[in-house]
N, C-alpha and C positions, 0 to 999 in steps of 0.2 A: 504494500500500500504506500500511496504518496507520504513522505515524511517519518516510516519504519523505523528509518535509521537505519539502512541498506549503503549507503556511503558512509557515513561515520564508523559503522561498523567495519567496511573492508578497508577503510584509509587506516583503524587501527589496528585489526589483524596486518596490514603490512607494515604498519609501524614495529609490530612486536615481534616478528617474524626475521626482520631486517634487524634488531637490534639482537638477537642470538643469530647471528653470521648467516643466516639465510636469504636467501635470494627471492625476492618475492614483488609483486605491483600488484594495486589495486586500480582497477580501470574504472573511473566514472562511464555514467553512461552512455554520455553525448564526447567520452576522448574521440578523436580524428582515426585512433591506429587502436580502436578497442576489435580484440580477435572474432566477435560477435559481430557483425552486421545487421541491425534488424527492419524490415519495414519502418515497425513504429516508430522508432528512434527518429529516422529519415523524414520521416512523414511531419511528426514535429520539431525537427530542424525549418525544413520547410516553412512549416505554420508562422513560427514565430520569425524565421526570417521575413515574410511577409506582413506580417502586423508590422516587425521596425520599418519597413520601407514605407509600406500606408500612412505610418502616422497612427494607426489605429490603435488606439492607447490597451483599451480591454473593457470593450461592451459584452455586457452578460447580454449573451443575445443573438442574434442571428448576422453572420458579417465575420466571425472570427472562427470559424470553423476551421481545422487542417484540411488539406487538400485534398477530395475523395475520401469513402468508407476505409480504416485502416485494415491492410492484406492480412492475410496470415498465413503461413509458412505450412503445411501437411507432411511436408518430408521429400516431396519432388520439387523441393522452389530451384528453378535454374539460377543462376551464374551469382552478383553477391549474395544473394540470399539464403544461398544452397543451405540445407542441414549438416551435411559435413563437418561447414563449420566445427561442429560439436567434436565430430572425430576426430581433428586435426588440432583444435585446441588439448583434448584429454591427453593427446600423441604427445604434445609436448610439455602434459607438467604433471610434476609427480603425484599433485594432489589438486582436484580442480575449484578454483574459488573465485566466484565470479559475486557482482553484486546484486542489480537487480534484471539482467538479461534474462534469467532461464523462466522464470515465470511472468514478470509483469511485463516482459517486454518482446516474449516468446511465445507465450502462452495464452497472457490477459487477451488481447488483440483480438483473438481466434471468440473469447467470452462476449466480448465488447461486439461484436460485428455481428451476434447473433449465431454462431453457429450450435449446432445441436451438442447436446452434453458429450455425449461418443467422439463428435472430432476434437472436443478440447481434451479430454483424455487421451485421444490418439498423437496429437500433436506432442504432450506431455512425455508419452510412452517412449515418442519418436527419437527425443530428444536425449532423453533419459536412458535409453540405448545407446545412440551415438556417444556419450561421454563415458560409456562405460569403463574405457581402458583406466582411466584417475578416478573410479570409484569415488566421486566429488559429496564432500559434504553439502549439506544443504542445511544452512541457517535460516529457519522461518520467526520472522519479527512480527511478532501479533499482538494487537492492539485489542485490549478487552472493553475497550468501548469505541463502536467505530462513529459516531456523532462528535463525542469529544474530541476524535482524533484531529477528525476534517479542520473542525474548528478551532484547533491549535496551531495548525501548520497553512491554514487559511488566513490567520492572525501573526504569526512568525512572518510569513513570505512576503506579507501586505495584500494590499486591497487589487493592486496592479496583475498580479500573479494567481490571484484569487476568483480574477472575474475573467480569465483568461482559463483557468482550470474549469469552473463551474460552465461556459459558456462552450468548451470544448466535450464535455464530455456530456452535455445536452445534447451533441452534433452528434453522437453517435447511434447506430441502430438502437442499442442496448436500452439506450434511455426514451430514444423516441419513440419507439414503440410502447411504450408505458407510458408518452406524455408527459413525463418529469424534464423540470426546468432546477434551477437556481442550485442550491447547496444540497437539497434534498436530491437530488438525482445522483451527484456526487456520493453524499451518503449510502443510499440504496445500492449505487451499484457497489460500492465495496462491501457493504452487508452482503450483496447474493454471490460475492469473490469468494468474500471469505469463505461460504461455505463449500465453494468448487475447492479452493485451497487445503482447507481441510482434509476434504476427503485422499485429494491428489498429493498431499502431505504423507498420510496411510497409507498409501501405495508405494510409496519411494523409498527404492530398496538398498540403498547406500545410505552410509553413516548419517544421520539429519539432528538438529536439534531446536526444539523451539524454542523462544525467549520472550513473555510478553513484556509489553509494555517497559524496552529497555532505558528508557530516556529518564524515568522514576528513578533508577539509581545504576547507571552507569559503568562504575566500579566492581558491584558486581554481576553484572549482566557480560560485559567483557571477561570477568576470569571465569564464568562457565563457556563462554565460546572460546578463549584461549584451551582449558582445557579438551575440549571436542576436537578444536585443530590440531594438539598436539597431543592425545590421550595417554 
């Protein structure tokens, strides 16, 4: 989910991983040379390079949409998109640790766009095979109240950022087909994530661990992910 703490968390797994001699980077999700490629990423690169050129500050509302329904990937996507990806990444590291590519940016998409429960789990599956060779931990950051959450990180990021989220993810099948606008669609669709998450959490057959609500205390939410990474 928006604002998990999916970057802070893998900026300091490679802090602590770097500081006992090992070799490690954490990829934001919009880096230039991140080994994941994804639609959505691209899609809202896109978006928001257009908003700066318009001038169009961030009306909640119709006008600031990203460009077309966001793709999603099945396991045949040609050339950048390829799922390979996956394979090619696991190939080269010894243990796979990514931030928020494999589901929100790999998976959500496929949710968002309305596709049926079966291909989001299949995309999941797809995936999740491909990176088999680095048996990749999988850090799930959950938020035990998803209203609060929005509205914490809706309030952290500002009003700018805020009505630029809200107004995008109106744009999408997910919400329009329910008719949800404003904060509340935001809300709902990460309530009906979460519980795709969940399930597709249960299913993941390599090392995983969840962490709610790690931003409450920090300190120790990090030394149970350090342990996981290094058990």
């Amino acid at each position: 989910m928006i604002g998990a703490g999916k970057t802070t968390t893998a900026r300091q797994i490679q802090t602590w991983l770097t500081s006992r001699g090992e070799d490690a980077r954490a990829f934001d999700e919009s880096a230039e040379d991140h080994p994941i490629r994804t639609r959505a990423v691209d899609q809202l690169r896109a978006h928001y390079r257009a908003l700066a050129a318009s001038g169009d500050g961030a009306a909640d509302g119709e006008g600031t949409r990203p460009p077309g329904p966001v793709e999603h990937d099945d396991g045949a996507s040609p050339g950048a998109y390829a799922i390979d990806q996956w394979r090619r990444l696991a190939e080269r590291c010894r243990h796979g640790r990514q931030t928020s590519t494999f589901l929100q940016n790999s998976v959500m998409p496929a949710f968002i766009d309305g596709a049926p429960a079966a291909a989001v789990t299949e995309t999941f599956t797809v995936i999740e095979r491909e990176a088999a060779a680095a048996e990749p931990l999988l850090i799930y950051l959950r938020p035990t109240d998803i209203a609060s959450a929005i509205a914490r990180v809706h309030h952290v990021r500002g009003e700018a950022w805020a009505a630029q989220n809200r107004a995008w993810v109106a744009g999408q099948p997910w919400a329009r087909s329910r008719k949800l606008r404003g904060r509340e669609a935001v809300v709902e669709l990460y309530r009906a994530w979460e519980s795709v998450v969940d399930e597709l959490y249960g299913r993941y057959r390599f090392p995983k661990l969840m962490v709610s609500d790690p931003q409450l205390d920090w300190e120790a939410a990090l030394a149970r992910i350090y342990r996981a990474v290094r058990p």
